[in-house]
N, C-alpha and C positions, 0 to 999 in steps of 0.2 A: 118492800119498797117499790113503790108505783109511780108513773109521770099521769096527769089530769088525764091523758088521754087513756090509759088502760096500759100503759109501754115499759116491759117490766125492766125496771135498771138493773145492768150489768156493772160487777161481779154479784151476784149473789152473797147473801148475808153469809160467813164462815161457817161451816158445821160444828156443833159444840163436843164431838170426838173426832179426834183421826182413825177410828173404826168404821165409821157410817158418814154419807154423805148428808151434806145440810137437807133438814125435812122440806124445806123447803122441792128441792126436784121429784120427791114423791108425787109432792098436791099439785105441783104441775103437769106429772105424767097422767097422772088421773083427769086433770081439769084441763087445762091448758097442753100439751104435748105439743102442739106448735105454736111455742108463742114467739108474737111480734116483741124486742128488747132494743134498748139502748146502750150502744158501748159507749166505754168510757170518753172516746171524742167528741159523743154525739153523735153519729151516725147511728140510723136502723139497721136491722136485718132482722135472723131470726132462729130460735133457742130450740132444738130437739130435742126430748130426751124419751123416747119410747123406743124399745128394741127393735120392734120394725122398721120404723121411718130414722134411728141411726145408721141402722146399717145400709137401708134404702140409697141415706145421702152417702155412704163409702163406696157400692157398689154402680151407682148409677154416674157416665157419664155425662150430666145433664148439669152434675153440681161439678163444676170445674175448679179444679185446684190452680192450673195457672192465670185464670179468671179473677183468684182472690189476691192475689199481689196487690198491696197496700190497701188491702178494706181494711174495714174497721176493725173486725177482727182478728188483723193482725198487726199488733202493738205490742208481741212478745218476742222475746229475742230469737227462739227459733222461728218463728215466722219470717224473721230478718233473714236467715241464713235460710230458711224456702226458701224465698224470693229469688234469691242464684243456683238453687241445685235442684237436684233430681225430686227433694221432696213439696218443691213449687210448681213440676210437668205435668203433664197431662201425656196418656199415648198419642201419639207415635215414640215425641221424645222420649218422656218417662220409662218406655220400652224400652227401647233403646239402650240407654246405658244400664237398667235394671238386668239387661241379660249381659250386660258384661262382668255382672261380680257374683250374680245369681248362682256360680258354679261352685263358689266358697260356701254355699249356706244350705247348699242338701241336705236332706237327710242321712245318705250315706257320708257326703263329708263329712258331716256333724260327727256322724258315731263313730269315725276313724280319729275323730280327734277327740274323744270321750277319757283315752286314758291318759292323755295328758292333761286333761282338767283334773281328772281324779289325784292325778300326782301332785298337779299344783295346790289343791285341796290340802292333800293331805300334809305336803311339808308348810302350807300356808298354817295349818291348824296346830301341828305340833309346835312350831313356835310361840303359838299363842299359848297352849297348855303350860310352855315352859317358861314363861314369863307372871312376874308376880300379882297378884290378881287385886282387882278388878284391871280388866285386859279391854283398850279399847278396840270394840269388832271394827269398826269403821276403818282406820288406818293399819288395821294390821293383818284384816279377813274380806270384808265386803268390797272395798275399793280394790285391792290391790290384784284381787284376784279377776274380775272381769277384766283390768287392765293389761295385765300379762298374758288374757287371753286374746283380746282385740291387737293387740301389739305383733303379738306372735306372728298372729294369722296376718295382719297389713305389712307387719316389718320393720313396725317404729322401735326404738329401744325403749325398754320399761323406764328403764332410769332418769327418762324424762319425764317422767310425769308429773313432777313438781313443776315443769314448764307448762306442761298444754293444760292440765287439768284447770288449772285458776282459768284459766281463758276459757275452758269448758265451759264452769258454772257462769261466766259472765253470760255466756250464750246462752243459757238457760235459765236466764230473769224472766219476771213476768212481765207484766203491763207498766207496773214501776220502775225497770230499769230503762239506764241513758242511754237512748240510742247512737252517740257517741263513743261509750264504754263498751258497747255491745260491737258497733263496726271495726271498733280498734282492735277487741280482741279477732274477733273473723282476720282480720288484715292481718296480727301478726299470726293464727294458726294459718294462714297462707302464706305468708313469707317461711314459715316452721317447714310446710310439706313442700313449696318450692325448693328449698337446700337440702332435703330429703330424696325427693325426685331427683336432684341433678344428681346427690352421691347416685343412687338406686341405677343410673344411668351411664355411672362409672364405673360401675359395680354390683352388678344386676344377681339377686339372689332367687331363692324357692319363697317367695312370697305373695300376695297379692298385690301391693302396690308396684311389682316388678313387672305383673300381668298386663297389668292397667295400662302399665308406660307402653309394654309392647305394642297392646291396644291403638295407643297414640301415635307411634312411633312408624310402625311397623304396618298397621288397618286403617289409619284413620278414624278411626270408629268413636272416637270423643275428641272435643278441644283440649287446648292446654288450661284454660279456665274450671273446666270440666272437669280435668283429672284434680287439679286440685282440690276443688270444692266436695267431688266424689270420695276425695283422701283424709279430707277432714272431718267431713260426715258420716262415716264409717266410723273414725275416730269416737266421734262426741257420742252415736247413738250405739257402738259398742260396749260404752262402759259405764254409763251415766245414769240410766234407766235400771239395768244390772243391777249395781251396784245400791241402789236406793230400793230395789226390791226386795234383793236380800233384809235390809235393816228393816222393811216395813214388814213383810213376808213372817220374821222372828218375832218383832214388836204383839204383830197380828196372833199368830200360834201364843206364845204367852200368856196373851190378853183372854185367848180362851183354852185356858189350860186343860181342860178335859179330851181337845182335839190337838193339844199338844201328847197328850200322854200315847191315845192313839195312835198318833204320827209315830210316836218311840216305840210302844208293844209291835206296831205292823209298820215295818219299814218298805214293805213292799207298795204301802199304799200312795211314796212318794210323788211318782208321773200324776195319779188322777190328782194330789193335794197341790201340786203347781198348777195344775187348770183352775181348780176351787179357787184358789188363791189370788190366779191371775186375775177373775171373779169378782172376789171379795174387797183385794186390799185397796184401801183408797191412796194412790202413791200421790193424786194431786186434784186439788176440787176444780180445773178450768175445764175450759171446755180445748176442745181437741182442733187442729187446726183450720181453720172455715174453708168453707166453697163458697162458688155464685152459681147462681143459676142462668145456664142460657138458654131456657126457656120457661115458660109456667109451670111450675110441678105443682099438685097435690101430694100432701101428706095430713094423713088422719081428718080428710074431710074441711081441710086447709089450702088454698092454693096460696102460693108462693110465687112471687110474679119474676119474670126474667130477671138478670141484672142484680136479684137480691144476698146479699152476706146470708148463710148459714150456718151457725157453731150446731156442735153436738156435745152434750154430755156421756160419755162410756159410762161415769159411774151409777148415772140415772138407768142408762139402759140395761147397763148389769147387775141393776136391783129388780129390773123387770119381772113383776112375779106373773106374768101372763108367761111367760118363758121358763123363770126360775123358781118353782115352787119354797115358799118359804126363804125369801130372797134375801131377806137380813140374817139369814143367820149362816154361821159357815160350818160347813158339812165335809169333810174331808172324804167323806165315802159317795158324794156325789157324784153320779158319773155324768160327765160334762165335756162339752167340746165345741160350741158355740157361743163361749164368751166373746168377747170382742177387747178383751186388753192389750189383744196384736193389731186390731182392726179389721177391714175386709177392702178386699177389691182389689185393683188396680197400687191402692197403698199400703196393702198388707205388710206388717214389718216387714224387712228382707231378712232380719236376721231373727224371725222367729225360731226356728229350729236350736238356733247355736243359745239363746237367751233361754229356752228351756231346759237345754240340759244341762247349763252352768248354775241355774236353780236349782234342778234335780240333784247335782253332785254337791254342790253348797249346803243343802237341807239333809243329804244321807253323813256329809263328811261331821256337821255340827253336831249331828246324836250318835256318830258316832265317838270320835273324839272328845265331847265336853258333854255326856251323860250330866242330868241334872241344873243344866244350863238355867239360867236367870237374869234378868236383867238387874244392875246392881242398883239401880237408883227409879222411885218414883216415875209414873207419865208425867207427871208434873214440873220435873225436873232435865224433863228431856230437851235437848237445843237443837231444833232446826235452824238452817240458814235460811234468812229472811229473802224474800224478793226471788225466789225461785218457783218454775211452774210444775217443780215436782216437789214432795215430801224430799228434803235430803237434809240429814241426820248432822251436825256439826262432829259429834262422838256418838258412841254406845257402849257403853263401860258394863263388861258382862261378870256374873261368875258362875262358878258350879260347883 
């Protein structure tokens, strides 16, 4: 779908699997790789999907993130919540408070805190085996477990998660959601870690939102706006993304049961299949959160003039077969390390480390525990929740 002028309309027509991105960003990365589009308010900018020139626009500060508050391409509800936090900065800011949580999300941290995933894995899982089957993974393996681990680590109680999580997925509508619905829920998860900080402040524990306060309190080194926004954002992009990876992640492996079988004979080959993975699976067809430009850039023999909106597609760029040989198909034995399902630059997840090895321990704990796994029902019969800018599963009713 086209305007008179050549201007291609945004969102792009849906892809006819949730395996493979719509054909459509292929013949564009081939033909078009920077094309001029129109979002859905009408406004221009402009669509990337070639691995060089995504990652170009991640890594270069030219395309500014705090630049893009309120374009056009942002009309999704985490772009609403950019717009106040660290994932709307630019360095210095962006700096700034990235190094005050950055000490949570090591590698060393990470792997000190590997046996307590394992454990929450493991008593996550045996429940499930003890429960009569078909067992939904969603509510009783994939959500609860990223959640318990995000909690831990900031200090939230798990046991609310019937509270924050609605408010979550609110934040994580797409273009269609109200942005009404969308700031109310932001406002009550900031009224939630407001009376969280003040306990946290009456009663300061071994956590990271205890650090943060210090931070506040004690260095000045963030506002009280800040820590909020920094407390809830930890929150939402701790277990949300997780948690819907797992259910695609499993959907994905099934779907190609040969490289599921793989995965079970060679369990060692789990680290490289969560890179393949992170690769392959398509958790969501939009595009990623825009930049402007403040100054003329060229890409692929395109300039792009100051002032202009840029989205990117990750899924186009990580079907890149000038990068990825044989890019549609998944390879579990790939060795790979320059996907982009974390991102690059300056916004590189922060908490890539800790989301890979809650994959890794989620992928060894399901073949070990539930040998023979299946999903019990149809793709056809599968229920996403509508109006979200990630794939996220309503159930997934498993057996084995």
């Amino acid at each position: 779908m086209t305007q008179h002028d050549d201007t291609l309309v945004l969102p792009l027509p849906p892809a006819p699997s949730i395996y493979h991105p719509t054909p459509r960003l292929a013949e564009l990365r081939a033909e078009r790789p920077v094309a001029e589009v129109a979002f859905p308010d009408g406004s221009k900018g402009w669509l990337v999907t070639r691995y060089a020139d995504v990652r170009q626009v991640l890594i270069d500060p030219r395309f500014s993130r705090a630049a893009a508050a309120g374009s056009g391409g942002s009309d999704t509800g985490i772009a609403l919540v950019a717009t106040d936090s660290i994932l709307g900065m630019d360095p210095p800011e962006h700096t700034r408070l990235r190094r005050l949580v950055a000490g949570a999300f090591t590698a060393r941290r990470v792997e000190e805190l590997r046996p307590r995933v394992t454990a929450l894995v493991d008593e996550l899982l045996q429940g499930v085996a003890a429960r009569p089957r078909p067992v939904d993974l969603v509510e009783h393996f994939s959500l609860p477990l990223p959640v318990r681990v995000i909690c831990e680590l900031l200090g939230v109680p798990p046991e609310d998660q019937h509270i924050f999580h609605a408010w979550s997925d609110t934040i994580m509508s797409d273009a269609g959601g109200d942005p009404a619905e969308i700031r109310a829920a932001m406002g009550n998860l900031g009224a939630y870690f407001g009376k969280l900080i003040a306990d946290k402040r009456a009663a300061p524990a071994n956590d990271l939102m205890t650090a943060l306060i210090a931070a506040r309190d004690n260095q000045d080194r963030l506002s009280e706006q800040e820590l909020v926004n920094l407390c809830f954002g930890l929150l939402i992009a701790g277990h949300e993304t997780t948690a819907n990876q797992i259910n695609m992640f499993l959907l994905t492996l099934l779907h190609f049961p040969e490289e599921y079988e793989r995965l079970a004979k060679s369990p060692e080959l789990v680290p490289q299949a969560v890179e393949e993975l992170m690769r392959f699976v398509q958790l969501g067809e939009g595009a990623g959160l825009p930049r402007v430009t403040t100054e003329a850039v060229e890409l692929s023999g395109v300039t792009i003039p100051a002032g202009s909106v840029v989205v990117m597609s990750m899924a186009a760029a990580n079907r890149d077969e000038s990068v990825f040989a044989d890019a549609d198909r998944l390879d579990l034995t790939r060795e790979i390390s320059s996907h982009l399902g974390f991102g690059a630059g300056a916004h590189h997840c922060l908490g890539a480390q800790l989301a890979r090895m809650e994959l890794q321990e989620a992928l060894r704990g399901l073949l070990r525990h539930l040998p023979g796994l299946h999903i019990a029902v149809p793709d056809d019969q599968l229920r996403f929740k509508t109006g979200m800018i990630v794939r996220s599963l309503q159930s997934l009713p498993v057996t084995w």
